[in-house]
C-alpha positions in Angstrom: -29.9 -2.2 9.7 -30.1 1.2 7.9 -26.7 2.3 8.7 -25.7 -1.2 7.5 -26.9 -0.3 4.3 -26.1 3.2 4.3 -22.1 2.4 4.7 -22.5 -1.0 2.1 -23.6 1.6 -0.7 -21.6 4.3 0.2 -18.4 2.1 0.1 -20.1 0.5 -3.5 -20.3 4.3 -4.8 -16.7 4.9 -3.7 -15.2 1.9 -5.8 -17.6 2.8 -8.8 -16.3 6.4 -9.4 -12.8 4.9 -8.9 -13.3 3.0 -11.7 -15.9 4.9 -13.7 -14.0 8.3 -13.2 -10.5 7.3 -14.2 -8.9 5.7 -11.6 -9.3 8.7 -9.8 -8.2 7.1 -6.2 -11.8 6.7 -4.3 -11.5 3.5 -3.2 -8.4 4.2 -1.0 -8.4 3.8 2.7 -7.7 7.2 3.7 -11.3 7.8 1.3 -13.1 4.7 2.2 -12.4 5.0 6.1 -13.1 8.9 6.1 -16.9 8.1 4.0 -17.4 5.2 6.6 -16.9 7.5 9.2 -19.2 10.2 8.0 -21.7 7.8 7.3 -21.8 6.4 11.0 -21.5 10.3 12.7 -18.1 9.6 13.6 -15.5 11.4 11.1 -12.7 12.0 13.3 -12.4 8.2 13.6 -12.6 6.9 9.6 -10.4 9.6 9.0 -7.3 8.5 12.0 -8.1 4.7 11.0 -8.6 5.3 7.0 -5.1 7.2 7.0 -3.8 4.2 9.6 -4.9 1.6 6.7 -3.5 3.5 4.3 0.0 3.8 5.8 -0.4 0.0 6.4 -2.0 -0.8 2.5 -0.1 1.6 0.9 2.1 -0.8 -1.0 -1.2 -2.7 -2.4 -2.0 -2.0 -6.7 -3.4 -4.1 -9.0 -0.3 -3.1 -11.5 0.4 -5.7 -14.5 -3.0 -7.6 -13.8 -2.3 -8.5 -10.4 -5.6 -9.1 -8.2 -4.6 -7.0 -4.4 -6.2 -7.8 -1.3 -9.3 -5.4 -1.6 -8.2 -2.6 0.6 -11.7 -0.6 0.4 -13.4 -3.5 1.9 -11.0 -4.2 4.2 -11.1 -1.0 5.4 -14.9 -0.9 5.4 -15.6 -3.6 7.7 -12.6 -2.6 9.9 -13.7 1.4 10.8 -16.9 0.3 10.8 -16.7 -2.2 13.5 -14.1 0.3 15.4 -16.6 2.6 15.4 -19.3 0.9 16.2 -17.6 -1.6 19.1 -15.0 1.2 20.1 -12.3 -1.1 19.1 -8.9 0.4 18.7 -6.8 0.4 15.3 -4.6 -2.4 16.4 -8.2 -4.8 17.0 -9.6 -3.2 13.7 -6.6 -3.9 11.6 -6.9 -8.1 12.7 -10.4 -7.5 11.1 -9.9 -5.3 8.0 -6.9 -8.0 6.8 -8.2 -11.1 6.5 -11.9 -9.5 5.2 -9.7 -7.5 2.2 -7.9 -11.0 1.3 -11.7 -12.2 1.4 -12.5 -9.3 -1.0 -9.7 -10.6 -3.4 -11.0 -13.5 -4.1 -14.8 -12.4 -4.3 -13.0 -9.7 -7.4 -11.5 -12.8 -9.3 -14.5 -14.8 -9.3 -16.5 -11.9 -10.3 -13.8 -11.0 -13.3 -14.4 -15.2 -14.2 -17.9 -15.3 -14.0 -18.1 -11.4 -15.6 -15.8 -13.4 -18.4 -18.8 -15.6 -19.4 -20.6 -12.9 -20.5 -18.2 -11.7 -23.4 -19.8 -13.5 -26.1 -22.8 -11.6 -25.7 -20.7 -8.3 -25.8 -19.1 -9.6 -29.1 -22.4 -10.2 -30.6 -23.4 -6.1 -29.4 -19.8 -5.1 -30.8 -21.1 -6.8 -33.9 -24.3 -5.2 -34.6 -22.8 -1.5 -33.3 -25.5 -1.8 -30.9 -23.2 1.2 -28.6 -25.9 2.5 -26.6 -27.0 -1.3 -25.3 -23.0 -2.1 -24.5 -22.5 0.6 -22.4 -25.8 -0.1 -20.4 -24.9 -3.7 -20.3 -20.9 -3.1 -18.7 -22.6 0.0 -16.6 -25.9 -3.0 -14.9 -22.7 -5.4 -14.9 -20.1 -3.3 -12.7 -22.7 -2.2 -10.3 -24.0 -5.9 -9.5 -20.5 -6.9 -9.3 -19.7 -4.4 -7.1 -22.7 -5.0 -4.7 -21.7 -9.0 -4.7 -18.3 -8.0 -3.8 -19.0 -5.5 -1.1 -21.9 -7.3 0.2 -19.7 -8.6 3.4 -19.8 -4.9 4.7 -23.1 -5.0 5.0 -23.1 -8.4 7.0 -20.4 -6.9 9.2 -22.1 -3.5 10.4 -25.1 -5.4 10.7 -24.3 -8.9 12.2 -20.5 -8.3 13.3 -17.8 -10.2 12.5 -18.9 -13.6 12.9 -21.0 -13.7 9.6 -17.7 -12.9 7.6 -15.4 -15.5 9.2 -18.1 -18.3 9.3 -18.3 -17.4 5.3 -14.0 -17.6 4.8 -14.5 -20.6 7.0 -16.8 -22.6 4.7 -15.4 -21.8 1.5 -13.3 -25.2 0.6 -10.0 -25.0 0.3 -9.9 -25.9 -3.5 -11.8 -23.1 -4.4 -9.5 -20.6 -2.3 -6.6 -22.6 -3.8 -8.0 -22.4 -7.4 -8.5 -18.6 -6.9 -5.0 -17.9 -5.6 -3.8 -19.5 -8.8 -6.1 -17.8 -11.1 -4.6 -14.7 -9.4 -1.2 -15.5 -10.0 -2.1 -16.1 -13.6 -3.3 -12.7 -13.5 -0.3 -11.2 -13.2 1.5 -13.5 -15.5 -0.8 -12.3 -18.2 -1.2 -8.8 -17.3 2.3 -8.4 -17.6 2.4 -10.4 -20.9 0.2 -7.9 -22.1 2.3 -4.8 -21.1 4.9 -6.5 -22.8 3.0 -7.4 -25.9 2.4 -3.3 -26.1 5.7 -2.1 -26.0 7.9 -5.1 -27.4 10.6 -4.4 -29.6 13.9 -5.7 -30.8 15.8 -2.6 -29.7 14.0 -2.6 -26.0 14.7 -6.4 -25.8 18.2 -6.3 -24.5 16.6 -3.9 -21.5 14.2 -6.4 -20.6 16.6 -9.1 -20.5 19.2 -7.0 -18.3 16.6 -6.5 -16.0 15.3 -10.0 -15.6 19.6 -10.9 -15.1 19.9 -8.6 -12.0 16.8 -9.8 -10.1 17.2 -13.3 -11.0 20.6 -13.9 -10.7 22.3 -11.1 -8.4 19.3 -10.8 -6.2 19.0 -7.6 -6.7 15.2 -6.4 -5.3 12.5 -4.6 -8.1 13.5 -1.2 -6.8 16.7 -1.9 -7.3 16.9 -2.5 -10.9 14.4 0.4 -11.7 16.9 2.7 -10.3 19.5 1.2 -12.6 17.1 1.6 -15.0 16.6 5.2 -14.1 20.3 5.9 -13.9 21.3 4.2 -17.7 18.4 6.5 -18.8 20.1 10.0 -17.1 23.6 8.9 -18.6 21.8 8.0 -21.7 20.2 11.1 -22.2 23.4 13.3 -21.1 25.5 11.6 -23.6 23.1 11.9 -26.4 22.3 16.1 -25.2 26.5 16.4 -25.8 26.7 14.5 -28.8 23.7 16.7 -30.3 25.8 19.3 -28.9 28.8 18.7 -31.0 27.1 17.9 -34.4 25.3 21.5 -33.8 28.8 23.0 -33.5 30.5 21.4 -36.2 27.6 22.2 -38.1 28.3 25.7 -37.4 31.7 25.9 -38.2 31.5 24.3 -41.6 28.7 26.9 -42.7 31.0 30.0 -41.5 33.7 28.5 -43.8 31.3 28.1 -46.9 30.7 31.7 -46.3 
């Protein structure tokens, strides 16, 4: 029970300097799975199965508003019970999957339920009450954070079987509502970036961009490297053009001399 806890708050700490820090990367596997490790007195393993999950997870961000399968608890749950059941990375992976798609759902209905709560932060915003705000979104993250990492603690404690009874009960309306509230996520995160950098001279970009994926099928990487390329010649043609103003510049001045 005490390393149970031990590895639930160390994981808890690890997403809150992530966040509190500036995104500064401590909730990635390779992180997650090498703490995990040190926590239960066997490094060598978090570290081979956190850099495992990270190869495998490495693809997962939450850009544009988009809610990712929580790869910290994933992780969690998975070295943990490898190390603690001497299961191999192949048996942990089948464990640390399904619990991080768990984990993205548990984020979204804490960002809804965290939602209800703006009001009162308008009111504190109001009355340039600072010093309450911040303690009221520091108590907030950190009881978020313990409700969303809370299945770590059932796993290293109980096993698995806690964990999948939970994903089992949970209707299917709920998990359906969530899965759209996440894709609404990343329709309005998106919106947002948008909203920032909007402009009638980027508009044509955006629209060039949404023609190649939409209707030549060409993939997201794709189009960013014609994106990258149009910028190089872009850039180049502009440098010469620069170039040749500069020169007849010149010229004209050693005549007026």
């Amino acid at each position: 029970m005490l390393q149970a806890l031990l590895v639930y708050l160390a994981v808890v700490l690890c997403f809150f300097v992530h966040y509190f820090f500036g995104n500064i990367l401590t909730d990635r596997p390779l992180i997650v799975g090498t703490i995990v490790g040190l926590v239960l007195g066997d490094i060598k393993t978090g570290i081979i199965l956190g850099g495992t999950f990270e190869l495998i997870f490495l693809g997962i961000t939450n850009a544009g508003g988009v809610v990712p399968a929580n790869t910290a608890l994933g992780t969690s749950c998975g070295v943990a019970l490898a190390i603690l059941s001497n299961l191999d990375a192949s048996e942990a992976l089948t464990i640390a999957v399904p619990v991080a798609l768990l984990g993205s759902q548990l984020i979204t209905l804490m960002y809804t339920l965290r939602a209800a709560m703006n009001p009162y932060i308008d009111k504190l915003i109001e009355k340039n009450e600072q010093r309450k705000i911040g303690v009221f979104i520091f108590v907030q993250a950190i009881v978020s954070y313990l409700i969303i990492f809370f299945p770590v603690f059932l796993v290293v404690a109980y096993g698995i079987e806690p964990v999948q009874a939970i994903i089992a009960a949970i209707p299917t309306f709920v998990t359906g509502g969530l899965s759209v509230a996440s894709g609404m996520l990343a329709a309005v995160g998106f919106g947002m970036l948008l909203n920032l950098v909007w402009s009638k001279s980027l508009a044509v970009y955006f629209f060039v961009g949404y023609t190649l994926s939409a209707y030549f099928n060409i993939p997201v990487l794709g189009v960013a490297i014609c994106g990258l390329l149009y910028s190089i010649i872009l850039y180049i043609s502009r440098n010469k053009k620069s170039s040749t103003l500069v020169m007849a510049s010149g010229k004209e001045d050693l005549f007026n001399d």
